[in-house]
MARBAMI-192866 format. One record per residue (C-alpha): residue in three letters; x, y, z. Coordinates in steps of 0.05 Angstrom, whole numbers, plus 5000, padded with zeros to 4 digits. Layout:
BEGIN
ALAXYZ/...
***
This chain:
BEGIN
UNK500050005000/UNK503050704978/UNK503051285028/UNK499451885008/UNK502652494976/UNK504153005041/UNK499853625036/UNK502354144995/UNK508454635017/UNK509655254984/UNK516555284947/UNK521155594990/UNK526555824929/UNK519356174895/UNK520156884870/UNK516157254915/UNK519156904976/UNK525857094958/UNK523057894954/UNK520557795022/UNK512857675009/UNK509257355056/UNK501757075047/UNK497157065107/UNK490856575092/UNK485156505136/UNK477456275135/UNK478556245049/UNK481656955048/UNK489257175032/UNK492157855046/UNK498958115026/UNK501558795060/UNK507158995033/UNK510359695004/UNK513059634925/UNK520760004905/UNK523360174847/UNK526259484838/UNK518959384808/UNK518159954769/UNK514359974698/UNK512660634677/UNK515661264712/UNK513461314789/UNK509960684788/UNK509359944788/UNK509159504726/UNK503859214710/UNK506758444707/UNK508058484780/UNK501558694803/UNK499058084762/UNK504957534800/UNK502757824868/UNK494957604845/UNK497157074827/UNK501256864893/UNK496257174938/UNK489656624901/UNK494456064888/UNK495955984962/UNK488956264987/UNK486255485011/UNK492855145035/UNK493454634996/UNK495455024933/UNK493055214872/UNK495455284798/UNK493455824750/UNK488455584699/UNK486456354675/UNK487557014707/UNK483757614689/UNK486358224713/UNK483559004709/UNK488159524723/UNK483860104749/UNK488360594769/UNK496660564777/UNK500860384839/UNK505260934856/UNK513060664873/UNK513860714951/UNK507060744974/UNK504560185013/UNK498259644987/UNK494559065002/UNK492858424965/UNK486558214983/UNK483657494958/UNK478057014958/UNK475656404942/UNK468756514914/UNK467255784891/UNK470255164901/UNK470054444870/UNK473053804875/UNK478653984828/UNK479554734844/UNK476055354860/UNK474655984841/UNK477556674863/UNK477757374858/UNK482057954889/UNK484758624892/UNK490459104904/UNK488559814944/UNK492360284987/UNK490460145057/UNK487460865063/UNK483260885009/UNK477260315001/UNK477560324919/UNK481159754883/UNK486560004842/UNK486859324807/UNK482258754805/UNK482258104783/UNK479057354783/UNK481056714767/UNK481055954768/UNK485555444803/UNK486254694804/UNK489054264856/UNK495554074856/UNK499053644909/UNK491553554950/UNK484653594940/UNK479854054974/UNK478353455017/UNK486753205037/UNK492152935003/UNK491552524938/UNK493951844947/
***
């Protein structure tokens, strides 16, 4: 008899690890609070576009624990992200199935309720079902 597949671990030599991002998941939510430099810049004075998109991505991949791959990402940019100035990452899971789930999020300064950007996706399993580990 095989032993199941251990739960799924975030990679620990990922990207936005290695820039210091952390994820904080609760109840089906994420958040990310961080503060973007220049290191990310696009246009002048603010963030590219591309990274807004990766931290979506990170914040609704990890959003139920068990991990999630990209299967589409929408995003809507609403308004840029000024270089310096600090935001949050807000995600979550809007519908889940057996093989994935659902999700939506956005990015806003912390003193100001609007979403700068917005987006939605879907993610499948990988590693564990919504249920435990695969066997």
């Amino acid at each position: 008899m095989s032993e199941p597949a251990p739960p799924w671990r975030h990679n620990p030599g990922c990207f936005w690890c290695a820039h210091g991002v952390r994820v904080h998941v609760e109840d089906g939510r994420s958040t990310i609070d961080l503060v973007l430099d220049e290191r990310f810049q696009g246009g002048p004075t603010t963030i590219h576009g591309g990274v807004l998109a990766g931290l979506v991505d990170e914040a609704l991949g990890q959003i139920t624990g068990v991990g999630g791959a990209t299967a589409t990402l929408e995003i809507r940019y609403r308004a840029p992200i000024a270089i310096g100035r600090r935001v949050l990452v807000e995600g979550q899971v809007d519908r889940r199935d057996d093989r994935g789930y659902l999700a939506s999020a956005t990015i806003r300064y912390p003193d100001d309720p609007r979403p700068r950007v917005e987006a939605s996706g879907r993610f499948v399993f990988i590693g564990a079902t919504a249920t435990g580990p695969r066997a």
